[in-house]
C-alpha positions in Angstrom: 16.6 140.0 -7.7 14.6 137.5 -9.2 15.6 135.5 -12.3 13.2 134.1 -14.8 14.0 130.4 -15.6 13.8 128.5 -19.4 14.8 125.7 -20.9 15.3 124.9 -24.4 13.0 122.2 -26.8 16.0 119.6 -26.4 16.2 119.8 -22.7 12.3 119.8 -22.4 12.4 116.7 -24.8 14.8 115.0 -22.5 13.0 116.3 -19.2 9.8 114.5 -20.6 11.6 111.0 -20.7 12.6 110.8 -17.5 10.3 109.5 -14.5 7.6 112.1 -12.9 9.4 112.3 -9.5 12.2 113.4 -11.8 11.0 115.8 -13.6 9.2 117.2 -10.0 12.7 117.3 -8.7 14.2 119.4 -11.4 10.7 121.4 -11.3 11.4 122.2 -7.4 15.0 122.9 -8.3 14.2 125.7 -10.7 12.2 127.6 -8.3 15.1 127.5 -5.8 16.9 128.8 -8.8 14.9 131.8 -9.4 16.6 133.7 -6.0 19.6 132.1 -5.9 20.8 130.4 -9.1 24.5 129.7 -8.4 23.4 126.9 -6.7 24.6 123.2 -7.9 28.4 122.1 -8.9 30.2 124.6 -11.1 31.7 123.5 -14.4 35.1 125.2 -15.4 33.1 128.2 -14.9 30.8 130.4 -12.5 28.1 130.4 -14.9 27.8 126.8 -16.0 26.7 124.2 -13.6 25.4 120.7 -13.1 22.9 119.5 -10.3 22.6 115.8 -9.8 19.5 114.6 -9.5 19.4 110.0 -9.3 22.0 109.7 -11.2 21.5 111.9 -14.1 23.2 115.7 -14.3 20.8 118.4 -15.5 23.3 121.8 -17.1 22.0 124.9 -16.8 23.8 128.4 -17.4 23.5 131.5 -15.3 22.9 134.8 -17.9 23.2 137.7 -15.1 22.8 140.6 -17.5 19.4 139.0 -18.6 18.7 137.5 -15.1 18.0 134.3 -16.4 19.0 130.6 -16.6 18.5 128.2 -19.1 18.8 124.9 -18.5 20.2 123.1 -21.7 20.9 119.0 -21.4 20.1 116.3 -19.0 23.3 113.4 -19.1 24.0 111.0 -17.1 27.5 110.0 -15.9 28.9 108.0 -18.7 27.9 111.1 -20.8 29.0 113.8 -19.2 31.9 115.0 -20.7 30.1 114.7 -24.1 27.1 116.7 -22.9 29.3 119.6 -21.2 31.7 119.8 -24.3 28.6 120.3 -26.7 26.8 122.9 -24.4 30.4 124.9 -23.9 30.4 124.1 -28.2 26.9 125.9 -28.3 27.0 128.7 -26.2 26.3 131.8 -28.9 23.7 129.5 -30.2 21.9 129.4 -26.3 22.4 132.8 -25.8 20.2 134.1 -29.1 18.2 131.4 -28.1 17.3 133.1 -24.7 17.2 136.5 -26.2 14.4 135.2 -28.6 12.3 134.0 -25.8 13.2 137.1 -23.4 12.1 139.6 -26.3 
């Protein structure tokens, strides 16, 4: 099973700040994603996960009944905790967010 991979405005915003091999990384990351996406370190839960990439943590969560993942915030480690409480703060808003773009 194959899952389709988004990203919301904020995370693009954030992804487009960061240097180009960077943003290839996470680009190359997200296709790995697509067959397998419970890959990267969980957070709290099975569906919510970080992957480090130079020192920054990009968060994604793993929708299985819509076969998606949407990665969300980019942190790095001084902000983590921050970043992973707001996304965990924000997750109705993320999931109507991905039902808008899957409809």
């Amino acid at each position: 099973m194959s899952y389709k991979i988004y990203e919301t405005e904020g995370f693009g915003e954030e992804k487009d700040k960061l240097e180009g091999f960077e943003q290839k990384r996470i680009d190359k990351f997200s296709l790995k994603l697509k067959e397998n996406p419970y890959q990267g370190d969980p957070l709290r839960y099975k569906w919510f996960r970080e992957k480090r990439i130079n020192g920054k943590r990009v968060y994604f969560l793993i929708f299985d009944d819509l076969t998606a993942v949407l990665f969300v915030a980019i942190s790095d480690k001084k902000t983590q905790q921050e970043t992973i409480d707001s996304v965990l703060n924000k997750l109705k808003e993320f999931r109507m967010y991905l039902e808008g773009k899957i409809d």
